[in-house]
VEXBAZA-544734 format. One record per atom (N, C-alpha, C): x, y, z; atom name; residue in three letters; residue number from 1. Coordinates in Angstrom, 2 decimals. Layout:
<nodes>
+---------+---------+---------+------+------+------+
:       x :       y :       z : name : resn : resi :
+---------+---------+---------+------+------+------+
:       X :       Y :       Z :   CA :  ALA :  NUM :
...
+---------+---------+---------+------+------+------+
</nodes>
This chain:
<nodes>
+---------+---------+---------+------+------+------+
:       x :       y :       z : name : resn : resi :
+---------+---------+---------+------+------+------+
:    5.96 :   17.88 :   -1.60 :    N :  UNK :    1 :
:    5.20 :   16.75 :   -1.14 :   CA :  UNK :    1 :
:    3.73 :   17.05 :   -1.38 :    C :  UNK :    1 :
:    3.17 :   16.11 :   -2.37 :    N :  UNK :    2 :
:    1.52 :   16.54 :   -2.42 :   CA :  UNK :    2 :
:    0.69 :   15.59 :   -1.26 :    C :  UNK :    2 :
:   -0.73 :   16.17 :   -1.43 :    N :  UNK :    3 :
:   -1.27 :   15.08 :   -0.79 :   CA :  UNK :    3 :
:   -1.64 :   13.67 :   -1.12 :    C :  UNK :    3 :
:   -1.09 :   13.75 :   -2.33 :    N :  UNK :    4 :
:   -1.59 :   12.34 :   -2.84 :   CA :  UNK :    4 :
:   -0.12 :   11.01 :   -2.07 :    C :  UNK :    4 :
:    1.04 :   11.95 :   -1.87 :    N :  UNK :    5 :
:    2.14 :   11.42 :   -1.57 :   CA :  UNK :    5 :
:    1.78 :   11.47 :    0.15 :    C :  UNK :    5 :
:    1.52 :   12.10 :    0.46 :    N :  UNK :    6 :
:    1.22 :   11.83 :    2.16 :   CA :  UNK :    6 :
:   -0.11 :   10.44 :    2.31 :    C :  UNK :    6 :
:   -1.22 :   10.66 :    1.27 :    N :  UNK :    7 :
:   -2.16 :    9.96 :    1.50 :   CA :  UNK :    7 :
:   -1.39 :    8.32 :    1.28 :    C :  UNK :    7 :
:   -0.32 :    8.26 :    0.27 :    N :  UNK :    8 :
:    0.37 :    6.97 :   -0.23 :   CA :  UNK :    8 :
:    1.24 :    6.29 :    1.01 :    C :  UNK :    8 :
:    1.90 :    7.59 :    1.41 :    N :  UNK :    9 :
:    2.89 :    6.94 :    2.29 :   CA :  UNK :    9 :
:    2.47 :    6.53 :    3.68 :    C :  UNK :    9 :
:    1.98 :    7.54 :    4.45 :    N :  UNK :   10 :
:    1.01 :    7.09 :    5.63 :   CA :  UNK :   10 :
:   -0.16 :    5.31 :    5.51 :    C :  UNK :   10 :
:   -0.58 :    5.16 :    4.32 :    N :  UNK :   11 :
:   -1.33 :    3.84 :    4.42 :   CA :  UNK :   11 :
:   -0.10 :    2.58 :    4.01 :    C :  UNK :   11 :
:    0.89 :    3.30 :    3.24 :    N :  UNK :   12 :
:    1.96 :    2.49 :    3.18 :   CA :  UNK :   12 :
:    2.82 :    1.46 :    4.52 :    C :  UNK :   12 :
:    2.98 :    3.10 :    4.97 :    N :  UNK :   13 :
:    3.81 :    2.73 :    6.05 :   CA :  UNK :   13 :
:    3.19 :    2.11 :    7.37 :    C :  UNK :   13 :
:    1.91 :    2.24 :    7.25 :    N :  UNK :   14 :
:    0.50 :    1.56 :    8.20 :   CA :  UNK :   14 :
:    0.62 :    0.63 :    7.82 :    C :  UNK :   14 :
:    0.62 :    0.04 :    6.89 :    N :  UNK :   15 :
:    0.25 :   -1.14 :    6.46 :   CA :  UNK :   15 :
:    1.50 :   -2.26 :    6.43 :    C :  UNK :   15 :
:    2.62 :   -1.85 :    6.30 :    N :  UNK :   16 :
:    3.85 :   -2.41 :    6.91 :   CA :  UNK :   16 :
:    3.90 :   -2.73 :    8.01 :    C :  UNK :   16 :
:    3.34 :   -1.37 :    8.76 :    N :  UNK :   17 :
:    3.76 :   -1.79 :   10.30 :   CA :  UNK :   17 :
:    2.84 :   -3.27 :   10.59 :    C :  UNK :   17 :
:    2.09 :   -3.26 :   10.43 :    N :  UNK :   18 :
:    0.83 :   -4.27 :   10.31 :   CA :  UNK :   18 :
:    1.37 :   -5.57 :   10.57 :    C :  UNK :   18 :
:    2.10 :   -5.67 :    9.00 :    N :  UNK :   19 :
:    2.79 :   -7.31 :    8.36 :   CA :  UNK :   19 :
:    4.09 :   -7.10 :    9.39 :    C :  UNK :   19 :
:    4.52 :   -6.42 :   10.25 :    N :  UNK :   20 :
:    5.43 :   -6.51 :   11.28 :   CA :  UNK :   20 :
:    4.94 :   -6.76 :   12.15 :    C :  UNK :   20 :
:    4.26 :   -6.30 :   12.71 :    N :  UNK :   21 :
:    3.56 :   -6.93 :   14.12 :   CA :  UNK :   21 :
:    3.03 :   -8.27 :   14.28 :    C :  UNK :   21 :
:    2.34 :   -8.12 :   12.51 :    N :  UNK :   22 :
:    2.21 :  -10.34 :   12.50 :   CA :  UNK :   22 :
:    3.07 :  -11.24 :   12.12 :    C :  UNK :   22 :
:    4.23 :  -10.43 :   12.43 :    N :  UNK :   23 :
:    5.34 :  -11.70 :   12.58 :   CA :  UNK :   23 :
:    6.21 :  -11.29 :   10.76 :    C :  UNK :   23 :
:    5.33 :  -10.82 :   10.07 :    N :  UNK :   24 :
:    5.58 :  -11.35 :    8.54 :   CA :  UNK :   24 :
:    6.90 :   -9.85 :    8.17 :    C :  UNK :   24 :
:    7.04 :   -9.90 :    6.88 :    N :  UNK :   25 :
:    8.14 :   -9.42 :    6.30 :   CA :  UNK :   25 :
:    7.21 :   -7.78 :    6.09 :    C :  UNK :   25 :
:    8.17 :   -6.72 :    6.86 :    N :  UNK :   26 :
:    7.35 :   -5.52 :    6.76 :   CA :  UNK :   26 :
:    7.24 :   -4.61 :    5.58 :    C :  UNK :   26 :
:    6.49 :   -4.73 :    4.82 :    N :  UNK :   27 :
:    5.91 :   -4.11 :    3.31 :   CA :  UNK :   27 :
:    4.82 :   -4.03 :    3.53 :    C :  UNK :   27 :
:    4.36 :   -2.59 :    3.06 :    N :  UNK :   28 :
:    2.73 :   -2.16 :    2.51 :   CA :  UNK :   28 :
:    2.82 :   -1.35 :    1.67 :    C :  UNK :   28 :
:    1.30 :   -1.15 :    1.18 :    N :  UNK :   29 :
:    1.36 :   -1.06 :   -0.30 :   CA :  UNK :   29 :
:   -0.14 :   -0.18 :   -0.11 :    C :  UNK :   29 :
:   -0.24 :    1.13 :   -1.10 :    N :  UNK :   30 :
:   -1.41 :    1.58 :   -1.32 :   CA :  UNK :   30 :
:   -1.38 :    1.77 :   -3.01 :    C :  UNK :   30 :
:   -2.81 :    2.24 :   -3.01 :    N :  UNK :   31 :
:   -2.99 :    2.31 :   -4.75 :   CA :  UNK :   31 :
:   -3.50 :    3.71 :   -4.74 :    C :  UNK :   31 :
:   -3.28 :    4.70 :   -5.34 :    N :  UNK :   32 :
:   -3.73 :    5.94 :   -4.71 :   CA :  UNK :   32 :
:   -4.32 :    6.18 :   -6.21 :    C :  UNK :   32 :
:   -5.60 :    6.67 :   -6.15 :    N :  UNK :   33 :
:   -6.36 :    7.48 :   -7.51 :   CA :  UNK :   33 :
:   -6.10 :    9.13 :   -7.31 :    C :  UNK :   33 :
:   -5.36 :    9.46 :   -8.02 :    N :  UNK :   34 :
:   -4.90 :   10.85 :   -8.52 :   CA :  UNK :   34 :
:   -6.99 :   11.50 :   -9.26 :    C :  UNK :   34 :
:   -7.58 :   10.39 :   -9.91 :    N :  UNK :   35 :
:   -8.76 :   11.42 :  -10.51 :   CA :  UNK :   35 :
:   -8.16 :   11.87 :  -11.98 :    C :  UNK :   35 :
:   -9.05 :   11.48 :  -12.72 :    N :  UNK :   36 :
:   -8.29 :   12.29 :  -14.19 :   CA :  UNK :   36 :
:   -8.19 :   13.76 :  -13.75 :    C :  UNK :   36 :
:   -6.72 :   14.65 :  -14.45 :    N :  UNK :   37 :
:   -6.55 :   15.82 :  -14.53 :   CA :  UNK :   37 :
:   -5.73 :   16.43 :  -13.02 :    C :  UNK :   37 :
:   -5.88 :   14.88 :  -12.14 :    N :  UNK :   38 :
:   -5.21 :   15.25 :  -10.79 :   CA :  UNK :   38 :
:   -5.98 :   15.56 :   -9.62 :    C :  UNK :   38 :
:   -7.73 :   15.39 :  -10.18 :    N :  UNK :   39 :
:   -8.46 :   15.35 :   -9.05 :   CA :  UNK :   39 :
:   -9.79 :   14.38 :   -9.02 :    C :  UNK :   39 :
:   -9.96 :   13.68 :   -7.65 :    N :  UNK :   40 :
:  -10.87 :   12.68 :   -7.81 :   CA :  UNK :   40 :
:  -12.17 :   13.00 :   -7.88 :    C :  UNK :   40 :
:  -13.05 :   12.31 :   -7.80 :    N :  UNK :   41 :
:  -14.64 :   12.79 :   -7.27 :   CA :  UNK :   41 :
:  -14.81 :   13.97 :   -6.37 :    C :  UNK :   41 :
:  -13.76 :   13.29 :   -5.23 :    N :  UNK :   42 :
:  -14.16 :   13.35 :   -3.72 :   CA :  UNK :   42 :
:  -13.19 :   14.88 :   -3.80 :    C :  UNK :   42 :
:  -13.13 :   15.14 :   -4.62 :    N :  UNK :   43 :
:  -12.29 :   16.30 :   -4.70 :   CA :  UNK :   43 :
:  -10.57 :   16.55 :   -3.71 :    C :  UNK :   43 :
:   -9.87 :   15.38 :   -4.56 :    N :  UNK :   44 :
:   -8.88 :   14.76 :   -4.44 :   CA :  UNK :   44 :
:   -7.89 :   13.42 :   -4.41 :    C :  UNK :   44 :
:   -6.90 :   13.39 :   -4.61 :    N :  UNK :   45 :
:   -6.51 :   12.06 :   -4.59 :   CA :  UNK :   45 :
:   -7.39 :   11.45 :   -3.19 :    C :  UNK :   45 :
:   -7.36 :    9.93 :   -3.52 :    N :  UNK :   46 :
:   -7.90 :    9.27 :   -2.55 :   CA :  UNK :   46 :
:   -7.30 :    7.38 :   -2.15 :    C :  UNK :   46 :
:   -6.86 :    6.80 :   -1.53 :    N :  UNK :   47 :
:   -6.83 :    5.34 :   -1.24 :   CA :  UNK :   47 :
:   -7.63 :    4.53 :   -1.50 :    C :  UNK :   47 :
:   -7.52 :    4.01 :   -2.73 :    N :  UNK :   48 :
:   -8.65 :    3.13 :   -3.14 :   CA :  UNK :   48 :
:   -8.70 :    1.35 :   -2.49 :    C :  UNK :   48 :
:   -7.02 :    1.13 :   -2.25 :    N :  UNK :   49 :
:   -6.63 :   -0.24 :   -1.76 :   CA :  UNK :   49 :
:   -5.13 :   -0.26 :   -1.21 :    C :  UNK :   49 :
:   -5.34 :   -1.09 :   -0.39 :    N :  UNK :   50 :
:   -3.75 :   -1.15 :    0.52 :   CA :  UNK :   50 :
:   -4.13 :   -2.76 :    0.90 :    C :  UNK :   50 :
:   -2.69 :   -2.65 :    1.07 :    N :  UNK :   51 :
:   -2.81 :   -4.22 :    2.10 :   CA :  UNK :   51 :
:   -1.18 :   -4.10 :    2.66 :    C :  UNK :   51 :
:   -0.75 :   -5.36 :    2.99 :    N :  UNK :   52 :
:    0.41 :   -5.74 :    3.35 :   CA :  UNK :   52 :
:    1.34 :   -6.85 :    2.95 :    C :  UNK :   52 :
:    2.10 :   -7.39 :    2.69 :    N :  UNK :   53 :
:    2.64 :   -8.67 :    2.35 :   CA :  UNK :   53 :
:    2.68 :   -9.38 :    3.57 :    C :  UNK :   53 :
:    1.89 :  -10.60 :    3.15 :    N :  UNK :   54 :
:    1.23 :  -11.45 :    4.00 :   CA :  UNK :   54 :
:    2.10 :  -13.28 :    3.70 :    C :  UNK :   54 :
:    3.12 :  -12.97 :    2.92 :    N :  UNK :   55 :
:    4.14 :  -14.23 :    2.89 :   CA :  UNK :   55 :
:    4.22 :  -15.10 :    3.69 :    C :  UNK :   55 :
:    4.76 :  -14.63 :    5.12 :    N :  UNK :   56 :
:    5.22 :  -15.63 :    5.95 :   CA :  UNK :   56 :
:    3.55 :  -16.03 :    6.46 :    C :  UNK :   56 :
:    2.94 :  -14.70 :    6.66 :    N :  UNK :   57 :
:    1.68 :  -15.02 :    7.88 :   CA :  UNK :   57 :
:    0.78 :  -15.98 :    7.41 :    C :  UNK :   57 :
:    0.69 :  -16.11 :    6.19 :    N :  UNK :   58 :
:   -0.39 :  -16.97 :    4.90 :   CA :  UNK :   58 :
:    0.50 :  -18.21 :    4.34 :    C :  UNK :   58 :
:    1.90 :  -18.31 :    4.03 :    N :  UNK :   59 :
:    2.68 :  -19.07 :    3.60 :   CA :  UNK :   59 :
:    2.60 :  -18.77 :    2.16 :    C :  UNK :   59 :
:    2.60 :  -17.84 :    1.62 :    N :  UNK :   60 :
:    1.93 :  -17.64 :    0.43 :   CA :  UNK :   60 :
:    2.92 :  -17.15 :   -0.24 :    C :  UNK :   60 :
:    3.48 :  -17.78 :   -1.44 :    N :  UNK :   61 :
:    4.28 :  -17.10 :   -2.46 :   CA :  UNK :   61 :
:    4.14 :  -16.36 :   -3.67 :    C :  UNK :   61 :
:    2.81 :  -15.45 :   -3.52 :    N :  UNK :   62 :
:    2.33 :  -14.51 :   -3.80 :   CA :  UNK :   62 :
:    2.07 :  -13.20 :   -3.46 :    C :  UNK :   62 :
:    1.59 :  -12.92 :   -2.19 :    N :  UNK :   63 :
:    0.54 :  -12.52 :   -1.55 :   CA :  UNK :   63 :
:    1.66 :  -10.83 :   -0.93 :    C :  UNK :   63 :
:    2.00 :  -10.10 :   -1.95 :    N :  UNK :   64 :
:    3.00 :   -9.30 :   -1.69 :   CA :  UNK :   64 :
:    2.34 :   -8.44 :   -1.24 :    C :  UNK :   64 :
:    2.71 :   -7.25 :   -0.74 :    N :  UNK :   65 :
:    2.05 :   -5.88 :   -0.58 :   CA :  UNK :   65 :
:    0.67 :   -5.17 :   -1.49 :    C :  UNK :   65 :
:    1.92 :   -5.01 :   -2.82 :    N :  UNK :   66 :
:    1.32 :   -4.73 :   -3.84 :   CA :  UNK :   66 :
:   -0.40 :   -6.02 :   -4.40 :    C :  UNK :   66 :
:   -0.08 :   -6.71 :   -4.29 :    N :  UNK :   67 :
:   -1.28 :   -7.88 :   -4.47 :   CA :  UNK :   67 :
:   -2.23 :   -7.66 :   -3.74 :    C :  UNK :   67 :
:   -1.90 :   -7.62 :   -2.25 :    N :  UNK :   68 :
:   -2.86 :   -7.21 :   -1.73 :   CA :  UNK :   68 :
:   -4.15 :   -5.86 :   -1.54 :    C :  UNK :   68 :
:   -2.81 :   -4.81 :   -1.76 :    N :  UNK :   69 :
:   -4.04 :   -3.66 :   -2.39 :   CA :  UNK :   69 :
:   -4.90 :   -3.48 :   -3.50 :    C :  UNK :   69 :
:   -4.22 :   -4.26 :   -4.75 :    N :  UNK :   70 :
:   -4.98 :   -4.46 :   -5.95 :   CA :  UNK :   70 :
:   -6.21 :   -5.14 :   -4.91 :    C :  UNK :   70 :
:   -6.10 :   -6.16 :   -4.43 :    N :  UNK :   71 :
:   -7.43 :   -7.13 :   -4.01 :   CA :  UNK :   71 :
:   -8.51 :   -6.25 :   -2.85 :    C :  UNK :   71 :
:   -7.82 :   -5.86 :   -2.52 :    N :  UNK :   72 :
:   -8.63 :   -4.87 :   -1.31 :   CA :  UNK :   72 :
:   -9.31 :   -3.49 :   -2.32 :    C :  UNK :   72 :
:   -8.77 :   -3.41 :   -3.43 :    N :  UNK :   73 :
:   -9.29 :   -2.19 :   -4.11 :   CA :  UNK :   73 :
:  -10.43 :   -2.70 :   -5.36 :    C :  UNK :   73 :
:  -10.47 :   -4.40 :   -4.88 :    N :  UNK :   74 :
:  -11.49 :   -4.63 :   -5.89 :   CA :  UNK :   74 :
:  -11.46 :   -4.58 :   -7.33 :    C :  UNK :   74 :
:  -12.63 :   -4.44 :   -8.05 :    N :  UNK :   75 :
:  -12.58 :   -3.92 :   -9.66 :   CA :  UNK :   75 :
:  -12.79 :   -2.38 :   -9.40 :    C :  UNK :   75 :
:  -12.32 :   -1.96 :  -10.29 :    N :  UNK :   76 :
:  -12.29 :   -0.65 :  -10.66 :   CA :  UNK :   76 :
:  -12.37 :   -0.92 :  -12.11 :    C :  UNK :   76 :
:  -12.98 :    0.56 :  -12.68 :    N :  UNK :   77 :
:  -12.69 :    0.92 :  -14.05 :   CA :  UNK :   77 :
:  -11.19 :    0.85 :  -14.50 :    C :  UNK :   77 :
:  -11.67 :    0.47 :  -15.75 :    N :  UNK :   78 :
:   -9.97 :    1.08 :  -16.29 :   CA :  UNK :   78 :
:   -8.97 :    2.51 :  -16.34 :    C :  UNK :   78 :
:  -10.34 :    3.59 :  -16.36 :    N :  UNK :   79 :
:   -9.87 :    4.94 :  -15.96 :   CA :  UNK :   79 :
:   -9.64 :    4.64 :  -14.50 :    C :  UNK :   79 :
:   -9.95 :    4.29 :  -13.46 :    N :  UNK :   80 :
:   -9.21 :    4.54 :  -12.19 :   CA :  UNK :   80 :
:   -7.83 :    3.98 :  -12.03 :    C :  UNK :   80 :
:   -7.81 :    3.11 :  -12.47 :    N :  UNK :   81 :
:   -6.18 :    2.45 :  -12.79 :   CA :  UNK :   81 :
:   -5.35 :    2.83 :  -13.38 :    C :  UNK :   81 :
:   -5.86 :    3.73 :  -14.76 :    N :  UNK :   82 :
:   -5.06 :    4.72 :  -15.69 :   CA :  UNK :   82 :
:   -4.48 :    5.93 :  -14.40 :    C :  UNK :   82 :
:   -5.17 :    6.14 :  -13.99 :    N :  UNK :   83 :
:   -5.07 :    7.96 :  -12.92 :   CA :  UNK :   83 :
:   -4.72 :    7.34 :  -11.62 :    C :  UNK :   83 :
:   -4.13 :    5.82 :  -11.29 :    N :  UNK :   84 :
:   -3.55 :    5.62 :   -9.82 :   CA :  UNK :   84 :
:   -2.05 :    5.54 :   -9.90 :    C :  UNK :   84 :
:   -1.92 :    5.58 :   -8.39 :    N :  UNK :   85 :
:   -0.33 :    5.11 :   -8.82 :   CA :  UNK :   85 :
:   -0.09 :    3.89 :   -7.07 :    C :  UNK :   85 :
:    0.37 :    3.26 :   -7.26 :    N :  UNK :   86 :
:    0.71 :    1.98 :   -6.32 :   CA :  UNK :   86 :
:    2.35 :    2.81 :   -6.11 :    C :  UNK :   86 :
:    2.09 :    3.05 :   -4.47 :    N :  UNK :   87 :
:    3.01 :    2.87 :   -3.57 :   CA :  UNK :   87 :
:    3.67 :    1.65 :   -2.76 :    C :  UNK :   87 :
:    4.64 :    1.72 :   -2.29 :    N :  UNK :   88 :
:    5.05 :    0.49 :   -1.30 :   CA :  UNK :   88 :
:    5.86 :    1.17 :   -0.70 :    C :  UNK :   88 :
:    5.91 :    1.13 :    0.69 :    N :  UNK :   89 :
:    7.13 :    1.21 :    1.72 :   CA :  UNK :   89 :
:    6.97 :    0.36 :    2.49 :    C :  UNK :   89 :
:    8.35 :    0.53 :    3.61 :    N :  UNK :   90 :
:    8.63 :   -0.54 :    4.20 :   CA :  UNK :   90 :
:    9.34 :    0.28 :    5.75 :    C :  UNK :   90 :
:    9.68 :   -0.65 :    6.40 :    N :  UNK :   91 :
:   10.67 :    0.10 :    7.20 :   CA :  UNK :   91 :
:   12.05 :   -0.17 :    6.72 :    C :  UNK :   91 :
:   12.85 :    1.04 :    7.25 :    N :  UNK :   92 :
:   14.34 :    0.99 :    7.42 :   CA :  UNK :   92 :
:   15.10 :   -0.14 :    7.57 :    C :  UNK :   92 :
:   15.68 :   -1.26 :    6.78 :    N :  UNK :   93 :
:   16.22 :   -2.13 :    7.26 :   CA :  UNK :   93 :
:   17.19 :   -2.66 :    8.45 :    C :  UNK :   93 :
:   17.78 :   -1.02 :    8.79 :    N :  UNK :   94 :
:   18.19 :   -1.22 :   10.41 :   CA :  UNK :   94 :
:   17.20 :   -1.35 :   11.35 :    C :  UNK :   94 :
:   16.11 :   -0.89 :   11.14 :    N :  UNK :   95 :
:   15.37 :   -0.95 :   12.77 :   CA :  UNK :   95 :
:   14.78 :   -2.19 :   12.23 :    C :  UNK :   95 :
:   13.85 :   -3.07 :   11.34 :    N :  UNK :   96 :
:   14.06 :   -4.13 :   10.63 :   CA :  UNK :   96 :
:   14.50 :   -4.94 :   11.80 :    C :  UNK :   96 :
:   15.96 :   -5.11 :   11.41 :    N :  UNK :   97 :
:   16.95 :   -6.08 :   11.78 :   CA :  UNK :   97 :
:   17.12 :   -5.72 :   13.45 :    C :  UNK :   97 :
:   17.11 :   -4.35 :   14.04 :    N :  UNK :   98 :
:   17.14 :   -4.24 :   15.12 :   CA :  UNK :   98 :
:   16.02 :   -4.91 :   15.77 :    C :  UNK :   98 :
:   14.75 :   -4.43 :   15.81 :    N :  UNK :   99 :
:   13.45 :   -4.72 :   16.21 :   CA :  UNK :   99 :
:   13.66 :   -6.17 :   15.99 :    C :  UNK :   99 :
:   13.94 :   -7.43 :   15.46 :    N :  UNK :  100 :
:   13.79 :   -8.63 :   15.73 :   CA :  UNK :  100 :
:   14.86 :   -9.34 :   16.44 :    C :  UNK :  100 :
:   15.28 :   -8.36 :   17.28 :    N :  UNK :  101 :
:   16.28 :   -9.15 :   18.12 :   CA :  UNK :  101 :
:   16.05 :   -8.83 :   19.11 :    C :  UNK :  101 :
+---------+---------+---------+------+------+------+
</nodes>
């Protein structure tokens, strides 16, 4: 497990919980910059954008996880996009289905 995979999954799984608590379908999404060669500026991977899927809460048949971190991460260069990688998790579809009952 690197840190670029802890930094992905933790804003992931934050960011799910999120679009669960507002009612909406629980997915989040980060964009993580690896840094050419595997290291960033900041001297390491870093979270450039996250969001959540915002479907139900917006009515929006767009507005997925993944969409939303691109938008929260702004423009970037094309090298930062080359050296990221877009995560998504979600919760467990049992607790899911449990938790709304």
């Amino acid at each position: 497990f690197t840190e670029a995979d802890r930094l992905s999954l933790e804003a992931a799984y934050r960011n799910a919980k999120k679009s669960f608590d507002e009612g909406g379908v629980p997915i989040g999404a980060a964009l993580v910059y690896h840094g050419a060669g595997g290291d960033s500026a900041a001297g390491g991977p870093r979270v450039v954008g996250e969001g959540h899927n915002q479907r139900v809460q917006k009515g929006s048949a767009t507005l997925h996880g993944e969409i939303a971190a691109l938008e929260d991460a702004g423009r970037l260069k094309p090298e930062i996009y080359r050296h990221s990688t877009m995560v998504r998790s979600n919760f467990a579809p049992g607790y899911y289905q449990d938790a709304r009952s």
